[in-house]
N, C-alpha and C positions, 0 to 999 in steps of 0.2 A: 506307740508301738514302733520297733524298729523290724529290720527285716535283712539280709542277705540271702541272694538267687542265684546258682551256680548250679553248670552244663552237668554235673554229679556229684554225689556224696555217697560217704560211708555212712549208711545209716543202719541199724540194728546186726548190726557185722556181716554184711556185706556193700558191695559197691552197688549204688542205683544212678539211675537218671537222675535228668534235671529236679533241680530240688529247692522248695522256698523253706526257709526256719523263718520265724517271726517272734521275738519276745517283748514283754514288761519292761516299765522303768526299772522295776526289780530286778531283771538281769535274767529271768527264769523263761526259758521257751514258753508259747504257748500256741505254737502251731505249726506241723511238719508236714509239707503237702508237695504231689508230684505237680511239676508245671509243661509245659513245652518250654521246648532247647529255645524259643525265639527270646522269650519270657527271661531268659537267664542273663543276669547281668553282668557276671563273672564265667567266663570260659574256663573252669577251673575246677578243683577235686575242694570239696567242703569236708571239712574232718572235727571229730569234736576235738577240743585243746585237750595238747600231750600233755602225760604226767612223769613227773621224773621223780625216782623214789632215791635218788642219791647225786645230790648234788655236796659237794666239796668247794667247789670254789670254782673259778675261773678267772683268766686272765689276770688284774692286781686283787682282786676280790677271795677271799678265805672268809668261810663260816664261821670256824674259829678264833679271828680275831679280827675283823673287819668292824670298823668303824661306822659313824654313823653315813658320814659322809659316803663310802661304799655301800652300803647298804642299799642307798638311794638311787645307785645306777644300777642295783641287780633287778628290779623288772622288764626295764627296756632290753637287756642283753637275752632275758629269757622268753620276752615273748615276741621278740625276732626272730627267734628261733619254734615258735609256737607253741612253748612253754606256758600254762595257765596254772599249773597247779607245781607244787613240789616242794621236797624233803629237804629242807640244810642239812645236811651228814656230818658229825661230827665222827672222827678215829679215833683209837687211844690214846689215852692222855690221862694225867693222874686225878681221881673222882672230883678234887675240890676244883682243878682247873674245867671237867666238863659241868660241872654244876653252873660255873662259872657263864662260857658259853649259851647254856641249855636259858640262863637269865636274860641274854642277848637275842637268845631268839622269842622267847613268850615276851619281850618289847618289842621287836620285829609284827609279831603277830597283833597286839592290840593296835600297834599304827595301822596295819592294812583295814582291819573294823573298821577303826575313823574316817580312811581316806574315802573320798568323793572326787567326781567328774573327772578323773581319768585314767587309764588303764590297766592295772596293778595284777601281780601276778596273786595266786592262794599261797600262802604258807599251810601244808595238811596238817605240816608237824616234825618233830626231830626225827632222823633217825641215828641210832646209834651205833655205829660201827665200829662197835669194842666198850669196854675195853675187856671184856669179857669172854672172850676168844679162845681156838685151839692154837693146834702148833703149827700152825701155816698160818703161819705170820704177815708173811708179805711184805710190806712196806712199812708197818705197822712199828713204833719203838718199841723194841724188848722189855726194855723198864717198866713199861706203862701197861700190857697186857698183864692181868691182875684173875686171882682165883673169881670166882662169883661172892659179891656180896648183897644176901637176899636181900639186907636193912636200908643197903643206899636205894638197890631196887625199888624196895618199898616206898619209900619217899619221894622217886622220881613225879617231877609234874605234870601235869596232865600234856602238856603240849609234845609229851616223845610218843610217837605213833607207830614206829617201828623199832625192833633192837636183832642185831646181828650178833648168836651166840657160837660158839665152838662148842659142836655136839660133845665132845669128849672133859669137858669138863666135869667135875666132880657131883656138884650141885645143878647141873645144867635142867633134868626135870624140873623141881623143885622152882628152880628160876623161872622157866618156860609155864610151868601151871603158873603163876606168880601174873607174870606181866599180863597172858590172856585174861584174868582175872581183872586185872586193869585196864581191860581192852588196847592192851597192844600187841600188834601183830611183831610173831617171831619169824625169823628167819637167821638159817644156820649157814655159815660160813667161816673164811680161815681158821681152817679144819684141815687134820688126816684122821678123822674117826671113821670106824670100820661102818658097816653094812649095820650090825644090830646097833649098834650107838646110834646111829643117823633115824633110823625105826621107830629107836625107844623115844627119840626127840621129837618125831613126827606124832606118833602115841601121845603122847604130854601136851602135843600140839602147834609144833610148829608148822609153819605153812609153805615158805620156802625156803630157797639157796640164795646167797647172795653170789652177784658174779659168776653163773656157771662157769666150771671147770677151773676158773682161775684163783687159787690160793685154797686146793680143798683135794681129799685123794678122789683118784678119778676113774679111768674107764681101762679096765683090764676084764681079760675072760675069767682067771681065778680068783681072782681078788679083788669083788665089785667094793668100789669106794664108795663117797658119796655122791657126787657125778654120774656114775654110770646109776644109781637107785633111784636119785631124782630123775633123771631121763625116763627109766621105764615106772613112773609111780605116775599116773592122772592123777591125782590130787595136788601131787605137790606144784606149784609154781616156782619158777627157775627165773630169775633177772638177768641177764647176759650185755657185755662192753661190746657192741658192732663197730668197733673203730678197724678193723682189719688188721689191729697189731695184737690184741688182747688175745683174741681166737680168730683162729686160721677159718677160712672160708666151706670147707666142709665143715666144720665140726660146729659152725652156725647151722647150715642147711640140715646139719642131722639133729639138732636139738630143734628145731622147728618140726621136721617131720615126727618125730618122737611124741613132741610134746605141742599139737598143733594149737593148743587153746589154752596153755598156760604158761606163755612165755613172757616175760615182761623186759622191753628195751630199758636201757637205764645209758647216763649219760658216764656216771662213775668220775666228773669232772673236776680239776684240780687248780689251785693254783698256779697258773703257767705263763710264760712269754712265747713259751714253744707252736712248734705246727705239728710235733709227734706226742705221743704219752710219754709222758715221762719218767726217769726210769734214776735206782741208786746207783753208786759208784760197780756195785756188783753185777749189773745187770737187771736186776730185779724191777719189774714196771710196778710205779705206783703212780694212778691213778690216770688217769686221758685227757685232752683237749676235747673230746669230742663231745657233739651239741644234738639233739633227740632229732630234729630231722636228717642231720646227717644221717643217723644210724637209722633210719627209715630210710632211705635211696641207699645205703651200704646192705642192707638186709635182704633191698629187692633188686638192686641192678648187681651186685655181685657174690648173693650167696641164695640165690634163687628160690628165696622164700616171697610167698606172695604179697601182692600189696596189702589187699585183706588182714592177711594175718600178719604183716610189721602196721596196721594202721591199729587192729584192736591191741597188739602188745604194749603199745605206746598210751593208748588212752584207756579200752574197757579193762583188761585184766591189770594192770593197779591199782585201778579204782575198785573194782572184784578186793582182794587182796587185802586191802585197807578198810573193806566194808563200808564204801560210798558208794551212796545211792544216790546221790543231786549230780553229778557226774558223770565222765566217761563214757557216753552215747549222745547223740543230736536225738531226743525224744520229749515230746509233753512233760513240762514237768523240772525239767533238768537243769541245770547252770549252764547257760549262752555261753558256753567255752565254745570256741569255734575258730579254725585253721582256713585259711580257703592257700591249697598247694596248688603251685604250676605243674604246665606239662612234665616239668624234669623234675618235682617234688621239691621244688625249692617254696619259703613262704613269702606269700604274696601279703598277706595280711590275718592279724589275730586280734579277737574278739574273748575279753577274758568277763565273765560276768554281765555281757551285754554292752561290755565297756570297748570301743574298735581301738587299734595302735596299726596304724601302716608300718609293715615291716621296711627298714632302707637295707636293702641286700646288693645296693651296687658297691 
């Protein structure tokens, strides 16, 4: 049995006391109990490991055509960051080339099976950000965003767990019954489809937004886009970039108050050298530097949303969302994903599977 002790934790979506987890060689909690503060070995916030449903790439590291050799430094980068679970994101790009990709990562996936004795992040599964898309493009190549076609659909391998469609598309229901069917969660983005389009998409079943507000019609009194319909719908779940460039600081705070238990942080991360998101010749941002704990201390030190609710956006409601239940809470039962954050939310150390990785954050 192993065990970490720590002065509080997030436990069942809220903050408590001191608190012992103890799991199996298998990785799986099998006991969550209150202790005294003396008892606690870590002076520290225990969280269960964040999930990030859109990862792109970071620093020399690209999904889409990263090697094997890169590969192999993408756990350590993401469970420094407290990363245990999450999404390779593939963009548009033309079908043979993400097929292509989509082969790179169900190899990615069978190596984590294999591996043993030490600390590796989850692959959950693809997600697919296009190329199936509206007309809010974004950063997105024009060539490559393509009408819907159910037959590639159909074919997709079991390892894409998410698809990002353009409510306005033609076939978009059609598409949307399709992949639920295949149990994968939809979510609708690079979009300007009206209010009933977005509806009719949610009816068919999708589940959320990618990126609130960004790359999607949004928030006006006459003319509710799909931003302002996801904001006031409970059901639907909204992903949102907390890097402080993507969205402005209110308009974080009001999608939290809005939507206080269906907000889901995402890292939206890219390919970069950079220390800002980075953005085309035109202006246009695509994608961020930013890393899931950042956007947990960006969430609560500067857009006044609570720890609570940036600690469940980052772990329970994606795990919600994706329909995982071994997951996204510290409870009996669960995968020993586990965060222990400093007093300033930075990570001290992460625990992915029962497997510990000392985060180096100097």
């Amino acid at each position: 049995m192993r065990q970490i002790t720590a002065t509080r934790a997030f436990v069942n979506g809220a903050l408590a006391g001191p608190t012992s987890v103890t799991w199996d060689a298998s990785g799986t909690i099998t006991d969550v109990s209150a202790i005294k503060s003396a008892e606690a070995e870590f002076d520290a916030l225990l969280t269960p490991g964040f999930i990030d449903l859109q990862v792109n790439g970071f620093d020399l590291f690209n999904v889409s055509s990263a090697d094997a050799g890169q590969w192999s430094q993408v756990d350590q980068r993401l469970l420094k960051t407290g990363v245990t679970s999450w999404c390779p994101t593939l963009v548009s790009a033309p079908l043979d080339a993400l097929s292509e990709s989509l082969a790179q990562i169900i190899q990615q996936i069978a190596i984590r099976k294999s591996s043993t004795g030490s600390a590796i992040t989850s692959i959950l599964g693809a997600h697919l950000e296009g190329p199936f898309l509206g007309a809010a493009i974004g950063a997105h190549h024009k060539e490559s965003v393509v009408d819907i076609d159910l037959h590639w659909i159909s074919e997709l391998p079991a390892c894409v767990v998410l698809m990002t469609l353009g409510a306005e598309q033609k076939e978009v229901e059609a598409a949307i019954g399709l992949l639920r069917k295949m149990g994968v969660a939809v979510s609708i983005g690079h979009t300007r489809a009206t209010e009933q389009e977005f509806l009719l998409a949610k009816q068919a079943g999708a589940q959320m937004v990618t990126h609130l507000y960004n790359a999607m019609s949004g928030v006006h009194h006459r003319d509710p886009g799909v931003a302002l319909v996801a904001l006031t719908d409970d059901e639907i779940y909204a992903s949102i970039i907390v890097d402080l460039e993507h969205v402005s600081k209110r308009a974080v705070q009001l999608a939290f108050l809005a939507k206080p238990n269906r907000m889901i942080l995402v890292s939206d991360s890219v390919q970069s050298n950079s220390d800002h998101a980075p953005r085309l010749k035109d202006g246009t941002l695509a994608g961020s530097v930013l890393t899931m704990d950042q956007a947990i201390r960006n969430a609560v030190l500067h857009c006044s949303v609570s720890l609570a609710q940036a600690l469940a956006s980052a772990t329970r409601n994606p795990a919600n969302v994706l329909g995982l239940v071994d997951r996204g809470e510290i409870s009996v039962g669960k995968r020993a994903d586990l965060v222990l954050l400093g007093n300033d939310l930075t990570v001290i150390k992460t625990v992915s599977n029962g497997l510990s990785n000392i985060a180096d954050n100097d």
